[in-house]
VEXVOMAR-990804 format. One record per residue (C-alpha): residue number from 1; residue in three letters; x, y, z. Coordinates in steps of 0.05 Angstrom, whole numbers. Each point is the difference from the previous one (the first is absolute). Layout:
<rs>
{NUM; "ala"; {X; Y; Z}}
...
</rs>
This chain:
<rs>
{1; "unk"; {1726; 1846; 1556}}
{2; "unk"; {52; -58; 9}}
{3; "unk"; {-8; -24; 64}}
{4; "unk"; {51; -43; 7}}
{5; "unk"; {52; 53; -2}}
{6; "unk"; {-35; 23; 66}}
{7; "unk"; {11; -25; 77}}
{8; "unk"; {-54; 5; 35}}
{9; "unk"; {13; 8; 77}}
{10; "unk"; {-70; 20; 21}}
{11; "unk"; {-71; -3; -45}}
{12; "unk"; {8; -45; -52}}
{13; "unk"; {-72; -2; -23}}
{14; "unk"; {-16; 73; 36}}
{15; "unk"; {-57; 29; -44}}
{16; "unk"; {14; 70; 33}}
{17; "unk"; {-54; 54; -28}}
{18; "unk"; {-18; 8; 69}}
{19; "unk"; {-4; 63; 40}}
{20; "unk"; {-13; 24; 72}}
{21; "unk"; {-12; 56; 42}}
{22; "unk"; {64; 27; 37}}
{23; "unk"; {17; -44; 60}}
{24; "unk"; {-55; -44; -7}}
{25; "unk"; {1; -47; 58}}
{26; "unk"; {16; -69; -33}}
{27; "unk"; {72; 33; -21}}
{28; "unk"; {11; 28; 67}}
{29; "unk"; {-12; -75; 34}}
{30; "unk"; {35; -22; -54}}
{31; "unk"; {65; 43; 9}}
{32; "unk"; {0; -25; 73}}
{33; "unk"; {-12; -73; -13}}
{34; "unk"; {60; 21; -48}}
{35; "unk"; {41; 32; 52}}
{36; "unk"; {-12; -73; 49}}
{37; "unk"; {18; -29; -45}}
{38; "unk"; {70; 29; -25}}
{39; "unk"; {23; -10; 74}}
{40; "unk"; {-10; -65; -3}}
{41; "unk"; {32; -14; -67}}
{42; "unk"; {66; 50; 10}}
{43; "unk"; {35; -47; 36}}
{44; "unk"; {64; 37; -18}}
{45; "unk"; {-21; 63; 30}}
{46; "unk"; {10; 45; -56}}
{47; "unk"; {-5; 62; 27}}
{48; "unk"; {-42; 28; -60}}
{49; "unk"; {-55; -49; 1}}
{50; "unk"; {-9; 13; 73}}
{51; "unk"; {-6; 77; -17}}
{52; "unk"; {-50; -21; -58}}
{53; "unk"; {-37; -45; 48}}
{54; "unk"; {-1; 54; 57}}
{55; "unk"; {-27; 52; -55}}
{56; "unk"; {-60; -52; -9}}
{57; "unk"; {-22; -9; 53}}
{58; "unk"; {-83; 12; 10}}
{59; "unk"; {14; 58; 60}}
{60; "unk"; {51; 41; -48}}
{61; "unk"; {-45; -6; -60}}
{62; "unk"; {-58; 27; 38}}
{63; "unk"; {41; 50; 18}}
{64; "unk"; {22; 19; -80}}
{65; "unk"; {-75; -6; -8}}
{66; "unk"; {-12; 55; 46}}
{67; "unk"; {52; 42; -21}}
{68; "unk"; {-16; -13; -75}}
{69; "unk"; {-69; -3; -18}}
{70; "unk"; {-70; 33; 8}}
{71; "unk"; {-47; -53; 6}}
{72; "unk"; {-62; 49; -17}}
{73; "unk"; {30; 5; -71}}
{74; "unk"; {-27; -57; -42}}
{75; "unk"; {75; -23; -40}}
{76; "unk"; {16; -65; -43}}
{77; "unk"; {58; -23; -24}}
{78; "unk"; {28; 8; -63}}
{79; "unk"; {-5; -65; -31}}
{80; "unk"; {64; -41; -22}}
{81; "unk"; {68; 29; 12}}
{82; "unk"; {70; -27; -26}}
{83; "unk"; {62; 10; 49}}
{84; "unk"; {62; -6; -29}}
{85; "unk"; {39; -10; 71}}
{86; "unk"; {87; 25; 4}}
{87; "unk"; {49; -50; 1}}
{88; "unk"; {42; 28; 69}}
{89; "unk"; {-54; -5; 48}}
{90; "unk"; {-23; -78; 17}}
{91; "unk"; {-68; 22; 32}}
{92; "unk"; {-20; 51; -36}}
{93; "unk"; {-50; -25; -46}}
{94; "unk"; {-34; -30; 60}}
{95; "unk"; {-16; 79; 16}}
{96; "unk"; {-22; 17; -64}}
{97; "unk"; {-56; -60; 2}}
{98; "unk"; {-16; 27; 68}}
{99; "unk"; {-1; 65; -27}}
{100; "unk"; {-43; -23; -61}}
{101; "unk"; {-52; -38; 50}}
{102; "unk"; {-14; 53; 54}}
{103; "unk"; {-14; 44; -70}}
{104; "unk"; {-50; -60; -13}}
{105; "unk"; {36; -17; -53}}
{106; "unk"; {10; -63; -37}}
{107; "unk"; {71; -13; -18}}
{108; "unk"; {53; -28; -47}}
{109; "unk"; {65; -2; 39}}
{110; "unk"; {70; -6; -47}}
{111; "unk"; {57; -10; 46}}
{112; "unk"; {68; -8; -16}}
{113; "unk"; {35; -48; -28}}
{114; "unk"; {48; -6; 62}}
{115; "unk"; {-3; -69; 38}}
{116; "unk"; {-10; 46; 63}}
{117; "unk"; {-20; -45; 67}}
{118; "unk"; {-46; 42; 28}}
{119; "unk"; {-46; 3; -70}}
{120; "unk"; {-6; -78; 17}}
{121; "unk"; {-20; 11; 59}}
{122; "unk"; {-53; 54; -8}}
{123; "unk"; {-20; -33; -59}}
{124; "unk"; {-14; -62; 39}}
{125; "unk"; {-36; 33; 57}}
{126; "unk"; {-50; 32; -46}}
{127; "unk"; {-11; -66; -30}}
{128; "unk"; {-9; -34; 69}}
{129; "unk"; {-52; 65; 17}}
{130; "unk"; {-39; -7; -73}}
{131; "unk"; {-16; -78; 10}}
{132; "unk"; {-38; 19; 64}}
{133; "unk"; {-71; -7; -23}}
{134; "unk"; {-26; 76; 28}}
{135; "unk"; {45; 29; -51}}
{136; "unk"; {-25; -32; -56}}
{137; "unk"; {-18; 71; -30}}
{138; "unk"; {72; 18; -1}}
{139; "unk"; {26; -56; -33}}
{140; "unk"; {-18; 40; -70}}
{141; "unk"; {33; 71; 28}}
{142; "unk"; {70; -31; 7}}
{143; "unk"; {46; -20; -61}}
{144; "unk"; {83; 3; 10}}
{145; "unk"; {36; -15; -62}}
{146; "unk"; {74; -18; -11}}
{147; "unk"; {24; 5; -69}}
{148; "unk"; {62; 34; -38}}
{149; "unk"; {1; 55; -54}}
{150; "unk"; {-61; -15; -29}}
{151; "unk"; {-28; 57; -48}}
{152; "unk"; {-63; -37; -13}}
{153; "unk"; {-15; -20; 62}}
{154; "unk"; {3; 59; 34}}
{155; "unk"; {-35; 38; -56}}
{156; "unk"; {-60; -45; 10}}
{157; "unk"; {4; 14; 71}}
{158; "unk"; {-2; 72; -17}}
{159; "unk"; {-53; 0; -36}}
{160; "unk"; {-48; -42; 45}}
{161; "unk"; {8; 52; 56}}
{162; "unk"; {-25; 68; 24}}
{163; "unk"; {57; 14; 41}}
{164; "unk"; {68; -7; 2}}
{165; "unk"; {49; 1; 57}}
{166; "unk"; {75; 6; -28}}
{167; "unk"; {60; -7; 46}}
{168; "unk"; {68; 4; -20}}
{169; "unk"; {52; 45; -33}}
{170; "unk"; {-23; 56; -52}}
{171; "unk"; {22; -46; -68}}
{172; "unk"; {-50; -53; 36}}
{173; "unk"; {-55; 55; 8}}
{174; "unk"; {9; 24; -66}}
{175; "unk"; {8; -67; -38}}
{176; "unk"; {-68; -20; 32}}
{177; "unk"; {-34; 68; -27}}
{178; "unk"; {17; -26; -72}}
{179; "unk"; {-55; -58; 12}}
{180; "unk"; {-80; 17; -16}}
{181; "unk"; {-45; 3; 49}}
{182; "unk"; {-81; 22; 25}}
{183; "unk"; {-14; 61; -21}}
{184; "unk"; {-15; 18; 77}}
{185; "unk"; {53; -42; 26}}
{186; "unk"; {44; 32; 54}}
{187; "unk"; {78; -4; 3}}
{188; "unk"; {33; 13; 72}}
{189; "unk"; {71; 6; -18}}
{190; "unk"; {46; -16; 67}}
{191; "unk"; {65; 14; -38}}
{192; "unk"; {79; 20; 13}}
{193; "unk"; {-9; 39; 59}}
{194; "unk"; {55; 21; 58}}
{195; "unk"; {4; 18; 71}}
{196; "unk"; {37; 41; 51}}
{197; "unk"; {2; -2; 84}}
{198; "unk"; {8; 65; 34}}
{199; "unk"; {40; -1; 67}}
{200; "unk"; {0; 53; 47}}
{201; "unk"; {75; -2; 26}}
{202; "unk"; {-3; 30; 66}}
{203; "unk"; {-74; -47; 21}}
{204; "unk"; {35; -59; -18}}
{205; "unk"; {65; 21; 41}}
{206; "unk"; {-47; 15; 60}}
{207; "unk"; {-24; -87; 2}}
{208; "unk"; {30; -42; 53}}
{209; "unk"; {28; -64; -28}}
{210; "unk"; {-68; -41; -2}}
{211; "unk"; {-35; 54; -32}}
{212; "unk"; {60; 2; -52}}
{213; "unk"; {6; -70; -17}}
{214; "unk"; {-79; 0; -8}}
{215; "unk"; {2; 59; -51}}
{216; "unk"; {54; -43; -31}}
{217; "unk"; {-36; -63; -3}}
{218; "unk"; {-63; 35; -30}}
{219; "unk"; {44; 34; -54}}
{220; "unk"; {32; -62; -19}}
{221; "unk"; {-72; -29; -11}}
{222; "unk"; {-12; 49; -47}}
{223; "unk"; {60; -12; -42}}
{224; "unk"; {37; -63; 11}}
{225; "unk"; {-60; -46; 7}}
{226; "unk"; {-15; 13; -73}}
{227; "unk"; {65; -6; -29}}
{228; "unk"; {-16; 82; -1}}
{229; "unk"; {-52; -30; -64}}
{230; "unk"; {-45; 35; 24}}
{231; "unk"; {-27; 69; -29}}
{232; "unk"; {-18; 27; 70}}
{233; "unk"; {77; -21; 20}}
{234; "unk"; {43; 56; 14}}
{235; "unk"; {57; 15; -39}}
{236; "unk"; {24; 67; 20}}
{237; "unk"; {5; 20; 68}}
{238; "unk"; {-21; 75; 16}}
{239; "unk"; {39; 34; 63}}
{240; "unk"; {-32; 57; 46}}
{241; "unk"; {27; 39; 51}}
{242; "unk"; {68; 27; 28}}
{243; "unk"; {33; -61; 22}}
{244; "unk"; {3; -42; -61}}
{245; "unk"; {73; -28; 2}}
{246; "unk"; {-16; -26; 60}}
{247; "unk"; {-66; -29; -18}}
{248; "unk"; {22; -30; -55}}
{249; "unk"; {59; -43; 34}}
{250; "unk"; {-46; -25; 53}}
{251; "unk"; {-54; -21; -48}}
{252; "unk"; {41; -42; -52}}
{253; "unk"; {41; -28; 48}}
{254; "unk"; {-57; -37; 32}}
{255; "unk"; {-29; -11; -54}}
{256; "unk"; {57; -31; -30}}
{257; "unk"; {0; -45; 62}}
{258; "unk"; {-72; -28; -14}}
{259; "unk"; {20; -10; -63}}
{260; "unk"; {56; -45; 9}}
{261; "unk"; {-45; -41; 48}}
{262; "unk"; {-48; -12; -39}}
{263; "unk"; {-8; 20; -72}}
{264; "unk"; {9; -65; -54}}
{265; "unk"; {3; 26; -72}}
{266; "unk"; {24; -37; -63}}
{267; "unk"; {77; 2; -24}}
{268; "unk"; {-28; 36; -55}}
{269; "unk"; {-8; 68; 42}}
{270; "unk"; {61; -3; 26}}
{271; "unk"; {18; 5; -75}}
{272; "unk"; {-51; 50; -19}}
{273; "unk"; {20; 48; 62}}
{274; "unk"; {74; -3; -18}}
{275; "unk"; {-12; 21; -65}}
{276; "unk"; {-49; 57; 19}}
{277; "unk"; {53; 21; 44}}
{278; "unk"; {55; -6; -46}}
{279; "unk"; {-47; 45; -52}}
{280; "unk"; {-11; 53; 61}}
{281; "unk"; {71; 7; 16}}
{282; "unk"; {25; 9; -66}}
{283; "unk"; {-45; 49; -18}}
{284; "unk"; {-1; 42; 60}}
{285; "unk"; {-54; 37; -29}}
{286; "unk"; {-36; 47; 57}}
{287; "unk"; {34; -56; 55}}
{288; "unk"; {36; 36; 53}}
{289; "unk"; {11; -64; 34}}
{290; "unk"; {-13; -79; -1}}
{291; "unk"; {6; -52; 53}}
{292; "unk"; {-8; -82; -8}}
{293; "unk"; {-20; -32; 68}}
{294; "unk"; {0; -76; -18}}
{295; "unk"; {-19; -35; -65}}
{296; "unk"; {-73; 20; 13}}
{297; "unk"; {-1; 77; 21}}
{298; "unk"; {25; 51; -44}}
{299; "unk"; {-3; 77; 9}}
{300; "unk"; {14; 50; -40}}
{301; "unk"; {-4; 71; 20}}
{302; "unk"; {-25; 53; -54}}
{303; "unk"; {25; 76; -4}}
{304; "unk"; {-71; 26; -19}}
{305; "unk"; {-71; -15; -11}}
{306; "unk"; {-23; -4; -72}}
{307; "unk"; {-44; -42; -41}}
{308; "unk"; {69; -39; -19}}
{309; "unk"; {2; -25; 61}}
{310; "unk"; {-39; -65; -10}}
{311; "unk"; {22; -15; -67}}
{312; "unk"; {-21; -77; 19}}
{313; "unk"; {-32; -28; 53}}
{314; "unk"; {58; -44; 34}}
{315; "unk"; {-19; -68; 46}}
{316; "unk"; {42; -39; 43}}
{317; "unk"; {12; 46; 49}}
{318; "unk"; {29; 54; -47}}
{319; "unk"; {-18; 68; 29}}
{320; "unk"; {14; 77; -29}}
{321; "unk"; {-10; 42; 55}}
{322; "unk"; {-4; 90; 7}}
{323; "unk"; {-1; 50; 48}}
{324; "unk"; {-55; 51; -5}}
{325; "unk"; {-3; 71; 20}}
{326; "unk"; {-82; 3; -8}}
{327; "unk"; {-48; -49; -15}}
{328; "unk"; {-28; 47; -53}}
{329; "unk"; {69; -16; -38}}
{330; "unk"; {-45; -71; -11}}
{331; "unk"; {-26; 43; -58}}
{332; "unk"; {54; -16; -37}}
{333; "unk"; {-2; -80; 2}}
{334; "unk"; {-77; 3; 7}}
{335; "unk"; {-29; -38; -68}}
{336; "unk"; {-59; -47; -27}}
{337; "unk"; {49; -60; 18}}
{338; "unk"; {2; 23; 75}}
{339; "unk"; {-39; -46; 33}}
{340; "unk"; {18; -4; 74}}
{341; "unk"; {29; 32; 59}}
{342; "unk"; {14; -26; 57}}
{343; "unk"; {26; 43; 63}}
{344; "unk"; {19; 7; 60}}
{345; "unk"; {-1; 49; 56}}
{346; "unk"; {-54; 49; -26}}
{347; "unk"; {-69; -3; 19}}
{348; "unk"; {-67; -21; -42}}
{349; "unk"; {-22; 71; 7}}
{350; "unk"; {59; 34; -22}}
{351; "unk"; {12; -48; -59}}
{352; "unk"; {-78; 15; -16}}
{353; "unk"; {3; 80; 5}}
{354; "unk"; {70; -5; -37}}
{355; "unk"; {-33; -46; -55}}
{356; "unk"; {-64; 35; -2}}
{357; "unk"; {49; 75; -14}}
{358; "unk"; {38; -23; -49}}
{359; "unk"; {-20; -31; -68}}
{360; "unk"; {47; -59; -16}}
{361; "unk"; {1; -36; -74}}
{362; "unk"; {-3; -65; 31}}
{363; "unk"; {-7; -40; 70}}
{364; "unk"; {-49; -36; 12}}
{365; "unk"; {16; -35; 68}}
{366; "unk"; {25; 35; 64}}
{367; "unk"; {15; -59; 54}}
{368; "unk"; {43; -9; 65}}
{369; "unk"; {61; -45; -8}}
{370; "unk"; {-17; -62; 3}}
{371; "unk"; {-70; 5; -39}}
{372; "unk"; {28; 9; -74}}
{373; "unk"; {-28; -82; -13}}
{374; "unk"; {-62; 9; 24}}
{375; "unk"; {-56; -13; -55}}
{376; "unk"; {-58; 53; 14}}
{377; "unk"; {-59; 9; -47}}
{378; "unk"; {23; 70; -21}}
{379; "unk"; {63; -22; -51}}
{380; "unk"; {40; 32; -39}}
{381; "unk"; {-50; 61; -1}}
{382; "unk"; {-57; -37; -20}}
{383; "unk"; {-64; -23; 58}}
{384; "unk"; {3; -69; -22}}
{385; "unk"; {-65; -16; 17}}
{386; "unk"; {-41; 63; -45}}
{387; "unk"; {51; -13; -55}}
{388; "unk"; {-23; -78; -11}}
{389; "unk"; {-76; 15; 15}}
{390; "unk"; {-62; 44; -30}}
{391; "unk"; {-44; 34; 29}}
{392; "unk"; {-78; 3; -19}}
{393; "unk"; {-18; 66; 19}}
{394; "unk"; {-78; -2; 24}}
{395; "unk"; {-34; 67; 4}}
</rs>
């Protein structure tokens, strides 16, 4: 392995071969020395190292802990595992190490090659955290690479591990498959996936103004503080009820006024949604209608629903959006690349007898607005935590 063609952020000389059980208790002090110490070091407040520091926090992952694991069942981790983080989300492959030590895992992080300031920043806490002499243990569980297209390299990764954690488009999932591996090693694919929000028209219309604008502010969390990068953004807006029209009107409009107050993007997406728009319009293919707001908040209404109607997920504050008789017509855009819904104005227990009836190819989330961000331990279908551990079953 040619080591110079590799940047290493975090654990140089980590031996890794290391294993734990499931939330053992040095990585839950360790993930809150983590979180004290991201506050400190975020001097520029970015809002998604504060969420990442909030989500480590020792109270919340007690909490996971309960909700996540049976501590009567003896479980180990895995053993290595290789994460091959995506290239549009700056903190992600901070979760997937999180994800990889609450499995009791050790882990070889490869993030991307972006010059991203939060990865600095994470990557310096955790350095900070390992130097402290009570997580001396740890200091062989934690490895994050930098390097560019590097066949070997990631091949001998491959081949040292017993998991795999792959995020990133379905060419990146299935170039990576190509590589050898353990015989028993695990692959968690987290690849393309999509996501809807589900608005019941006449709820929304019955919110006072503060009510409105916080509905608002929540859904514009969910998209435009990702760039809409995210997989659990939504890119197609579902409409409920009888008073759509009206709906509709009042919910863009204020959302095009938050928008204008605060979103920053590139020049580039003003670029990109321009040409999107252009591609729509010309086209007019199952588009009874399209509006442009600003630079940064495009809608385009579609005539019906059908598995066309996400061709491409769109970012940037590019929106397709549908009015729908039933929510059973959800059969029809329902697939494996479904990974999220978020909604408003139905309940938890209608959305769970509704769910629970009807047997959907796909969706694997169901969150309010304003929750599509949030990391949980069930992802992407898969419980996180029995996925990167073992079992030893005593009888």
């Amino acid at each position: 392995m040619n080591k110079n063609s590799i940047n290493y952020l975090v654990g140089k000389n980590a031996k890794l071969n290391k294993i734990l059980s499931p939330f053992s208790q040095i990585i839950v002090f360790f993930l809150d020395d983590l979180s004290k110490t991201l506050k400190i070091i975020n001097k520029k407040k970015h809002s998604d190292i504060e969420a990442l520091s909030f989500f480590c926090r020792k109270n919340n992952i007690e909490k996971l802990k309960n909700n996540h694991f049976d501590s009567k069942v003896i479980r180990f981790g895995l053993g290595n595992l290789f994460h091959i983080t995506p290239s549009n989300m700056p903190t992600n492959f901070a979760y997937s190490l999180i994800f990889g030590l609450l499995g009791g895992n050790s882990n070889i992080i490869k993030v991307p090659s972006n010059d991203f300031q939060e990865m600095k920043i994470i990557c310096k806490s955790i350095n900070v955290v390992l130097k402290k002499k009570k997580f001396i243990q740890l200091r062989d569980m934690i490895m994050i690479v930098k390097y560019t297209q590097n066949d070997e390299l990631t091949k001998n990764f491959s081949q040292i591990c017993d998991g795999r954690l792959i995020w990133g488009g379905d060419e990146t999932v299935k170039n990576l498959k190509k590589f050898s591996t353990k015989v028993k090693n695990i692959d968690i694919p987290f690849s393309d996936r999509y996501s809807i929000c589900l608005i019941n028209s006449e709820k929304f219309l019955k919110l006072n103004k503060f009510n409105s604008n916080i509905l608002i502010s929540k859904f514009y969390n969910d998209t435009y503080e990702a760039d809409q990068n995210a997989c659990s953004s939504p890119h197609l807006i579902l409409w409920s009820g009888k008073t759509i029209l009206k709906a509709k009107k009042k919910f863009w409009s204020l959302l095009n006024n938050l928008v204008v107050k605060k979103y920053n993007p590139p020049l580039i997406s003003s670029v990109d949604n321009y040409s999107k728009f252009v591609e729509d319009t010309l086209s007019k293919k199952n588009i009874s209608s399209f509006s442009k707001y600003n630079k940064s908040l495009y809608v385009i209404s579609l005539k019906k629903i059908n598995k066309e109607n996400f061709i491409s997920k769109t970012k940037w504050g590019y929106f397709y959006e549908l009015h729908m008789n039933n929510l059973t017509d959800l059969k029809y855009i329902t697939n494996r690349s479904l990974q999220t819904i978020t909604y408003f104005g139905f309940s938890k227990n209608f959305l769970k007898s509704f769910f629970s009836k009807n047997n959907f190819n796909g969706i694997d989330r169901v969150v309010p607005i304003g929750q599509a961000l949030n990391i949980n331990l069930i992802w992407d279908g898969y419980d996180i935590i029995k996925t990167l551990s073992r079992e030893i079953d005593i009888r």
